[in-house]
Every structure is written in C-alpha cells, then in structure tokens.
N, C-alpha and C positions, 0 to 999 in steps of 0.2 A: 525185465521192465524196471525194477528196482535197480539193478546198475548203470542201466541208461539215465534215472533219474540222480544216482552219484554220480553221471561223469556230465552232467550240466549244470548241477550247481558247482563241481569244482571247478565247472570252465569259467562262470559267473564268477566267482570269487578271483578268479587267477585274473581273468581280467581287467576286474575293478582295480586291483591292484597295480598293473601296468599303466591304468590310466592314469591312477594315483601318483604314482613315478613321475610320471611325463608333466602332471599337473606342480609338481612340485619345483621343479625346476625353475619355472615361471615365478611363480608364488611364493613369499617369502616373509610374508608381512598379514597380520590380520587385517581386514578391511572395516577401516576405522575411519574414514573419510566424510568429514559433514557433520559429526558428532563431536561431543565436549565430553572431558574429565566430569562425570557425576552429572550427567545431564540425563533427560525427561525419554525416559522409555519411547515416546514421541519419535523422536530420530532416527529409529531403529524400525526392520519388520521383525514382528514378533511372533507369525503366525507360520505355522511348516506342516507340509506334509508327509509321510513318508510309505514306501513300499518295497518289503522284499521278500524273499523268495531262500530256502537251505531244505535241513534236513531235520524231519521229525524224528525221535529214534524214546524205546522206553530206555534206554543206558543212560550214562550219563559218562562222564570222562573222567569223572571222579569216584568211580566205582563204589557208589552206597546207594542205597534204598531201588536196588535191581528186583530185589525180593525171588529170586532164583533166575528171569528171564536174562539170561548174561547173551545170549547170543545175538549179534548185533542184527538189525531188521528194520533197515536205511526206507524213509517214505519222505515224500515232497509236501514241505509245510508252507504255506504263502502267509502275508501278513501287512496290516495297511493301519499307518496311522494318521490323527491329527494330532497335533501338538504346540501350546502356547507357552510361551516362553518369557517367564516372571522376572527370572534375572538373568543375567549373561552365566552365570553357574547352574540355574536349576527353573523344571520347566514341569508341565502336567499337561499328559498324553492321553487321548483316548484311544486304545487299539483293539483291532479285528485280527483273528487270526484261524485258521483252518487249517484241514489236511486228514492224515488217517495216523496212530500211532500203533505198531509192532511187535510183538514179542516172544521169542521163544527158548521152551527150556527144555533143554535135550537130557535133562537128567529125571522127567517126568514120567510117574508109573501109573498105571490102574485107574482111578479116579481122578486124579490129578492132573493140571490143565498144562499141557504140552505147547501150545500156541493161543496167543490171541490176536485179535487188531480190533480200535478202537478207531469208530468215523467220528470225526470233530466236525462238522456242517459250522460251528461256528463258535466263537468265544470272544466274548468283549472284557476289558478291563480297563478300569484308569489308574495311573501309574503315576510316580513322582522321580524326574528325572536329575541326577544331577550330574554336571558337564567338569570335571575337576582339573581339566589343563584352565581353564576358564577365573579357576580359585587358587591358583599358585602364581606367585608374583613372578616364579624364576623362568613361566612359560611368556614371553614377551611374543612368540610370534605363536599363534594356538592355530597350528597346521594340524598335529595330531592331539585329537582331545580324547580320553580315556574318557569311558561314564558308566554310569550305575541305575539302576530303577528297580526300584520293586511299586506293585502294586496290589489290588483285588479285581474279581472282577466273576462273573460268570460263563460256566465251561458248560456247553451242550455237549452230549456224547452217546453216541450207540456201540455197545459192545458184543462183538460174537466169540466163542472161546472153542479150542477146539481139543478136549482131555486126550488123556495117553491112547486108550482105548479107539479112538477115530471118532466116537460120538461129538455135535459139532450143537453151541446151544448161541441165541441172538438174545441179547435183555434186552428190554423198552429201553428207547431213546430217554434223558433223564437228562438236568440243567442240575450242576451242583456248582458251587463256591470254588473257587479256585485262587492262587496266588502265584501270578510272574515274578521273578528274580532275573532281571537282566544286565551285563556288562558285556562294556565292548568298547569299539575306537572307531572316533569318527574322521577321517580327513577329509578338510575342507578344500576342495578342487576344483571351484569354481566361486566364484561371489554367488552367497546364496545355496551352494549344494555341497551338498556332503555326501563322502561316500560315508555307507553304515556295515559295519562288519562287529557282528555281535553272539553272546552264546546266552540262549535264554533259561532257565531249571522253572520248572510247572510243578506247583504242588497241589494235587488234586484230590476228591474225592475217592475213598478204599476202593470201589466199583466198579475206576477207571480200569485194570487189566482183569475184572473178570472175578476177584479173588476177595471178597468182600472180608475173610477172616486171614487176612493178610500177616507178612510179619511185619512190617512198618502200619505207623497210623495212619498214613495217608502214601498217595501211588506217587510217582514222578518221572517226569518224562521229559525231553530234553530238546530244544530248537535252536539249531547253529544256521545261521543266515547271514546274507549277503543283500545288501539293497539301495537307495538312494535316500536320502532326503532333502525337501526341498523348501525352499522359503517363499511365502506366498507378500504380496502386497507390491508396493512401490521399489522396484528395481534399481533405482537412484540410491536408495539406502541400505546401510549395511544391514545386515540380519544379525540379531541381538549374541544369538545361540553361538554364532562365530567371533564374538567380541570381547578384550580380556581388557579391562578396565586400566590395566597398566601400562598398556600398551599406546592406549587413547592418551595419557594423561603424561606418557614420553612423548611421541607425537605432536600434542595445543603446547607442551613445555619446546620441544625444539623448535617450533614456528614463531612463535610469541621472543622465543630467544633472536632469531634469524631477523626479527621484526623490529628488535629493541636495536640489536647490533647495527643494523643499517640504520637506522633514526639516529643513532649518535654517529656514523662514517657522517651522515649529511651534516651535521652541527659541527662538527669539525672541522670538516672543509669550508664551510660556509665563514667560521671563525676566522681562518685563516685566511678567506680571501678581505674579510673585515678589517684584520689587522696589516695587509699589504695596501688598500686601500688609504687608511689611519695614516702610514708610512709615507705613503707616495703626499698626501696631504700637509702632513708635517715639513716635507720636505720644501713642498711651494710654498710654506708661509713661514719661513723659516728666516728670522733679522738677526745678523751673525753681529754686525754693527751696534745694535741695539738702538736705530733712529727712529724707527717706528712705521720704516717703509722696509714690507718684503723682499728680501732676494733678491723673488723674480721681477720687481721692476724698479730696483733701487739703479739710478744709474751711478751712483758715486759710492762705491762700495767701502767698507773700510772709514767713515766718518768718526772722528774720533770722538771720546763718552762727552755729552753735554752740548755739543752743539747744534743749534739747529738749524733743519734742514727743511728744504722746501717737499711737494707732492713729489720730487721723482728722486729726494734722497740727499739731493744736492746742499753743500751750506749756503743760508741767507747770507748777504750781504751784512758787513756788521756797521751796525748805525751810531754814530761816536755822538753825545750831546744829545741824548733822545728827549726828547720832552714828551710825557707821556698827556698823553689828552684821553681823560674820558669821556666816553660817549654813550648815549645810551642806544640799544642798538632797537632799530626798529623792523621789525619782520611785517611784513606789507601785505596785501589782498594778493597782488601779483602774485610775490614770493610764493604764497601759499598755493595759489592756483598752480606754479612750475611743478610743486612737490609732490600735488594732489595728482597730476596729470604724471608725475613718474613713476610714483605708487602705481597708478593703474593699466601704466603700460609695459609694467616692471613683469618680464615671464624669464624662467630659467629652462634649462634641458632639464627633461620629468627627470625627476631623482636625484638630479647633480646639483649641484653648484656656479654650475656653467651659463652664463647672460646671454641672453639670445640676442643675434644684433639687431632686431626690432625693438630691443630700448634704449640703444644708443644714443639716441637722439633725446629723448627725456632726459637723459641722465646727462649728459655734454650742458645743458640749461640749467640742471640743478649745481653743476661744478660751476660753472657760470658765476652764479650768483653768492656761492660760497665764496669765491675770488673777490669778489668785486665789492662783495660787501662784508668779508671776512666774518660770517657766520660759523655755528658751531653747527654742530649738526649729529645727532642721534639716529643709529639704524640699528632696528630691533628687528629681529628673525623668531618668526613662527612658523608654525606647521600644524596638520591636524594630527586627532591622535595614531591613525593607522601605522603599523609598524610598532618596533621597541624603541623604551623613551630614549635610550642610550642612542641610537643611532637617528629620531628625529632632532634631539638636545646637538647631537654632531651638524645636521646637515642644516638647522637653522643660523647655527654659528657660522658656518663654510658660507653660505648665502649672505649672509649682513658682512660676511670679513671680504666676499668680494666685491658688491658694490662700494667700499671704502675704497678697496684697491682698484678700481675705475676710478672713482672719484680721484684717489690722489694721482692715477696716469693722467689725466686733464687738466692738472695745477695743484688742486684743494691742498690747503693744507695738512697733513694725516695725524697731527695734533690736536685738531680741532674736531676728528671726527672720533666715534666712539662706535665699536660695531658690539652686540651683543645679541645669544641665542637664545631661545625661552623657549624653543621646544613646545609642545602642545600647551602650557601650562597655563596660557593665557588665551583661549577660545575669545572668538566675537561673537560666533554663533554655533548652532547645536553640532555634533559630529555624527548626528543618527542619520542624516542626508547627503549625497553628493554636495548640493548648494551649498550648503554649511560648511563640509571640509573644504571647500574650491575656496570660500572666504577665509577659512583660517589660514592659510596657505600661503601669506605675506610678508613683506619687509614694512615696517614703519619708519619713516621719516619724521623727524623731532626737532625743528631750526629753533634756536635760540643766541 
C-alpha cells in the first residue's frame, strides 16, 4: 500500500512538471497587463488558494533529529490552503494539513519502541510567506519563483507505538503547538496558477513518535508535496503573487516610450508638410522685379527699379508737365455700401487662401471703384484663435495678400493697396462659440 502511495505522488510530481515545460514555452513574461509601476494593490487579485498532495515521512533529507527511526516509512499527507497576498514578495496563509506519520528502528531492543505511526486527523497553521524571485530585480520574467514560509500553528495527533518485544500501546489523541518551515518553487503556468512543489520540516511536540524522553527537544517530521495554486477574484487582472515590480515598471517605461516616439514621428511630419506648404507660398507671391505685383500675375516682368506700374505690372504712361491738383477725396454712402456688401460676401476654401468664385462679383465693384476714383484701400486679415498663432498670423496674411492680388488682376492700382495679417489678435467677438469664431473669421476693407 505504501509504495502504491510512492508511485502516485511521484507520477503527480513528474507530471506537473511536463506540464510546467509545455507551459513555459508559451509564457515568457509576467502578467503585468492593466497595472502601473507602484500602483494600488486594487489592480491586482490578491486572494489564492491552494491544494496538494506528497509524502509524510519522520526522516528528513537532511538526516538530524531522526532520534533513531532512520528507516524510511513513506505515508500520503494532503494539505489545503488560503492565502492573501500583502505584496508581490510576501503573503499570510492559513493551512490545513493531515495524513499519518512513520517510523521505524530496526536497532530496537527489549523495552524500546521498534515502530510507530502517528494519525494527524488534522493541523492548522498560519504562516508568513515570502516569494523571493518576486524581490530580485535581476528576475524580469518570475516564471520560477523560489519561496519560504515558516509559521505556528496547532498539531492534533494520536499515537500508537509498537516496542521491540511486539507489545503494541495507543496514547489519547492530544492537540500541541507545532511549527511549519516551508521552501519550494512555484511556476507560474497559467495566468493566475501556479504549480507548487515544496519540502515542508514540522517541529512538534516530544509525544509526536511515542518517545516522550527523547534525544531531541522536540520530534520532526517531514512533507515533500506537489500541488496547485490558484488565484481567486476578477480573471481580468493579474494576481499580485505573480508580479515583479520591475518588470511592470520596464513594461508602462516601454509603452510610454513607444507613445512619446510616435507623438514626435507625427510633429515631424506634420512640420514638414508646414514648411513645403510655406515654400510653395513663398513661391506664388514672390516679386523678382520688386513692382509690387506678384510673379504670378505680373504681366511685364522684369520692370526696372522705380518705375511705376499699373495692377498687372505694366509701366504707366509717363506724364510730361504734370500739374498736380489736389483733391480732397471723398469716400460716399455708395462706396461704402460696395465694400460693406464685399466684406460679407467675401468666403475662402476652409483653410486656404483660396477665393471662392461667389465673390467675384463683389469684388470686380470694389476694383471698380478703386479705379475710377483712385482710392487707397486697406485689407486686414483675421481669424479666430483655433489652431497655432504661427499658422493663423500665416493664413490671415495669405487671405488679405490675395484679395489685393484680385484686386490688382482688375486694374487697382497695387500701390495703393496695403494687405496685412493679425492673426486672432484683434477678435470682434468671444471665441468660446461657433458664432463668434464664424465673425472673427474676416478681411477688413479700409477706403481712404
């Protein structure tokens, strides 16, 4: 019976092991997922269970405190815990543990106890665990975590002994103080479970083999086991016990990193399509002559320095004998009505520069009148504040530089006209509303 009960817990153990193997190949990383560097116990389940199954034996592997029962005397010990988990290193378990413990000495004579076994019906202890792959920074992935626990607790036990002679004697059942000493390795093989392979040393009460005037102070007996543990609560989150703080805190640092890196790829690119834009702009309004008409609708290119020219670039006529007559100029109800009515039917393409031909027609009236009555004329560009001021201060300028440059394609003279940008700088009305930024959003006309 006893070696059938050895040859299932070493198949229990062999095959945790394979599983372990298999599990590892997958798994490579602690499950850290959803948590912060130095963040709130919160995040994490803290609560686990666990259950296994080895060998009771009075030896130990470390051959002391035998107290003569040297010959091994293999029993099935079970064992079932709770356990909450303080910090990702270190945890406090309550465990249950049973079985029968062993003993025999073949060098036993006369009065002297030649065998015992002690029935354990039951023993509780709480215990203080600590997980130590979990406290070394150099463990980044805590697949296998070594641990430790001692605790107290109470040992129930009935003992029968059976001397050299064959007389055979049972003491009362009796509850004494006891103390676990446990170490072992856990691998983590699933989110949440772990396998448990551990070797526990019990130090008990003199009474435990039978031998109350003992040669040690106290008996010991020894439980190597195999078993699961498992992590209770929300499945979503990682379990604490599996978690190495360093590992969390490389993890939020490479994401955060990944995060910053692409935020600045976008500002870069974005720059640069800024400054091809800038470029292409520079180029349309670019006066190689210095007349004061564009490039792109100078038709007399090459005008030499000082001369003047009319709206499309051309030189005036020059006037010999000029008598100059001043005048005083008068800007009329009409005039103003032309200007008021081209302001409000003045629209661009969203975002550009670009005059949409629904104002052509205002604006052919307001060149009109700048001919005919050789006025000045002021165009000031705003905008609201949405956007950066660099690129609203651009686009209000681009707006007031092309309504002049319509202006001067219909005659005006482009001496007389003056284009300037102001950017948000000069509101009419609030920018906390649609309506308000829709009114900032203007060129102003200024005849004089």
């Amino acid at each position: 019976m006893k070696i059938k009960n050895l040859q299932k817990v070493s198949m229990l153990i062999a095959a945790g092991m394979i599983t372990t193997a298999s599990f590892a190949q997958e798994r490579n990383k602690t499950s850290i997922e959803g948590t912060s560097p130095l963040g709130y116990t919160s995040e994490y389940r803290t609560w686990s269970v666990g259950v296994n199954a080895g060998l009771l034996n009075q030896s130990n592997i470390f051959g002391f405190n035998r107290d003569g029962f040297d010959k091994l005397n293999h029993n099935l010990g079970y064992s079932a815990y709770i356990k909450k988990q303080i910090s990702p290193s270190f945890g406090l378990k309550a465990q249950y543990m049973g079985g029968k413990v062993g003993g025999i000495n073949e060098d036993a004579a006369g009065s002297d106890i030649a065998e015992f076994e002690t029935k354990t019906p039951w023993s509780a202890a709480l215990s203080a665990e600590w997980t130590m792959a979990n406290t070394n920074w150099r463990f980044f992935n805590s697949f296998i975590k070594p641990y430790v626990a001692v605790g107290l607790g109470g040992l129930n036990f009935e003992t029968t002994t059976i001397l050299a002679d064959g007389s055979s004697n049972t003491a009362e059942a009796q509850t004494k103080l006891y103390v676990p000493v446990d170490a072992g390795f856990k691998f983590a093989i699933a989110k949440g479970i772990n396998l448990d392979l551990g070797y526990q040393l019990n130090w008990a009460n003199q009474d435990f083999d039978g031998r109350a005037g003992g040669q040690y102070k106290n008996d010991l007996f020894s439980y190597a086991h195999a078993g699961l543990e498992i992590a209770l609560g929300n499945g979503n989150k990682p379990y604490l016990g599996n978690s190495n703080p360093i590992a969390t805190l490389v993890d939020d640092y490479t994401k955060k990193y990944d995060e910053l890196k692409s935020e600045r790829d976008a500002l870069v690119a974005s720059n640069n399509e800024l400054k091809s834009q800038m470029n292409t702009l520079n180029d349309e309004l670019r006066d190689d002559d210095g007349d004061g008409v564009a490039n792109k609708f100078d038709k007399c290119p090459n005008t030499p320095a000082g001369v003047k020219v009319d709206g499309s670039g051309c030189p005036l006529p020059e006037i010999k004998h000029e008598t100059k007559v001043i005048e005083k100029i008068v800007v009329t109800e009409e005039d103003k009505k032309v200007v008021d009515e081209a302001i409000k039917n003045l629209e661009f393409e969203t975002g550009k520069s670009t005059i949409r031909t629904t104002s052509y027609s205002s604006l052919d009236r307001v060149a009109a009148i700048l001919i005919e009555k050789n006025f000045s004329l002021k165009l000031a560009g705003h905008t609201d504040n949405t956007g950066s001021m660099q690129t609203n201060l651009r686009l209000s300028k681009e707006r007031a530089e092309a309504v002049k440059a319509y202006l001067v394609s219909k005659g005006a003279n482009a001496s007389r006209i003056e284009a300037t940008g102001y950017g948000p700088n000069q509101p009419i009305a609030t920018n906390a509303t649609a309506e308000g930024r829709q009114q900032n959003r203007r060129v102003e006309f200024t005849l004089y």
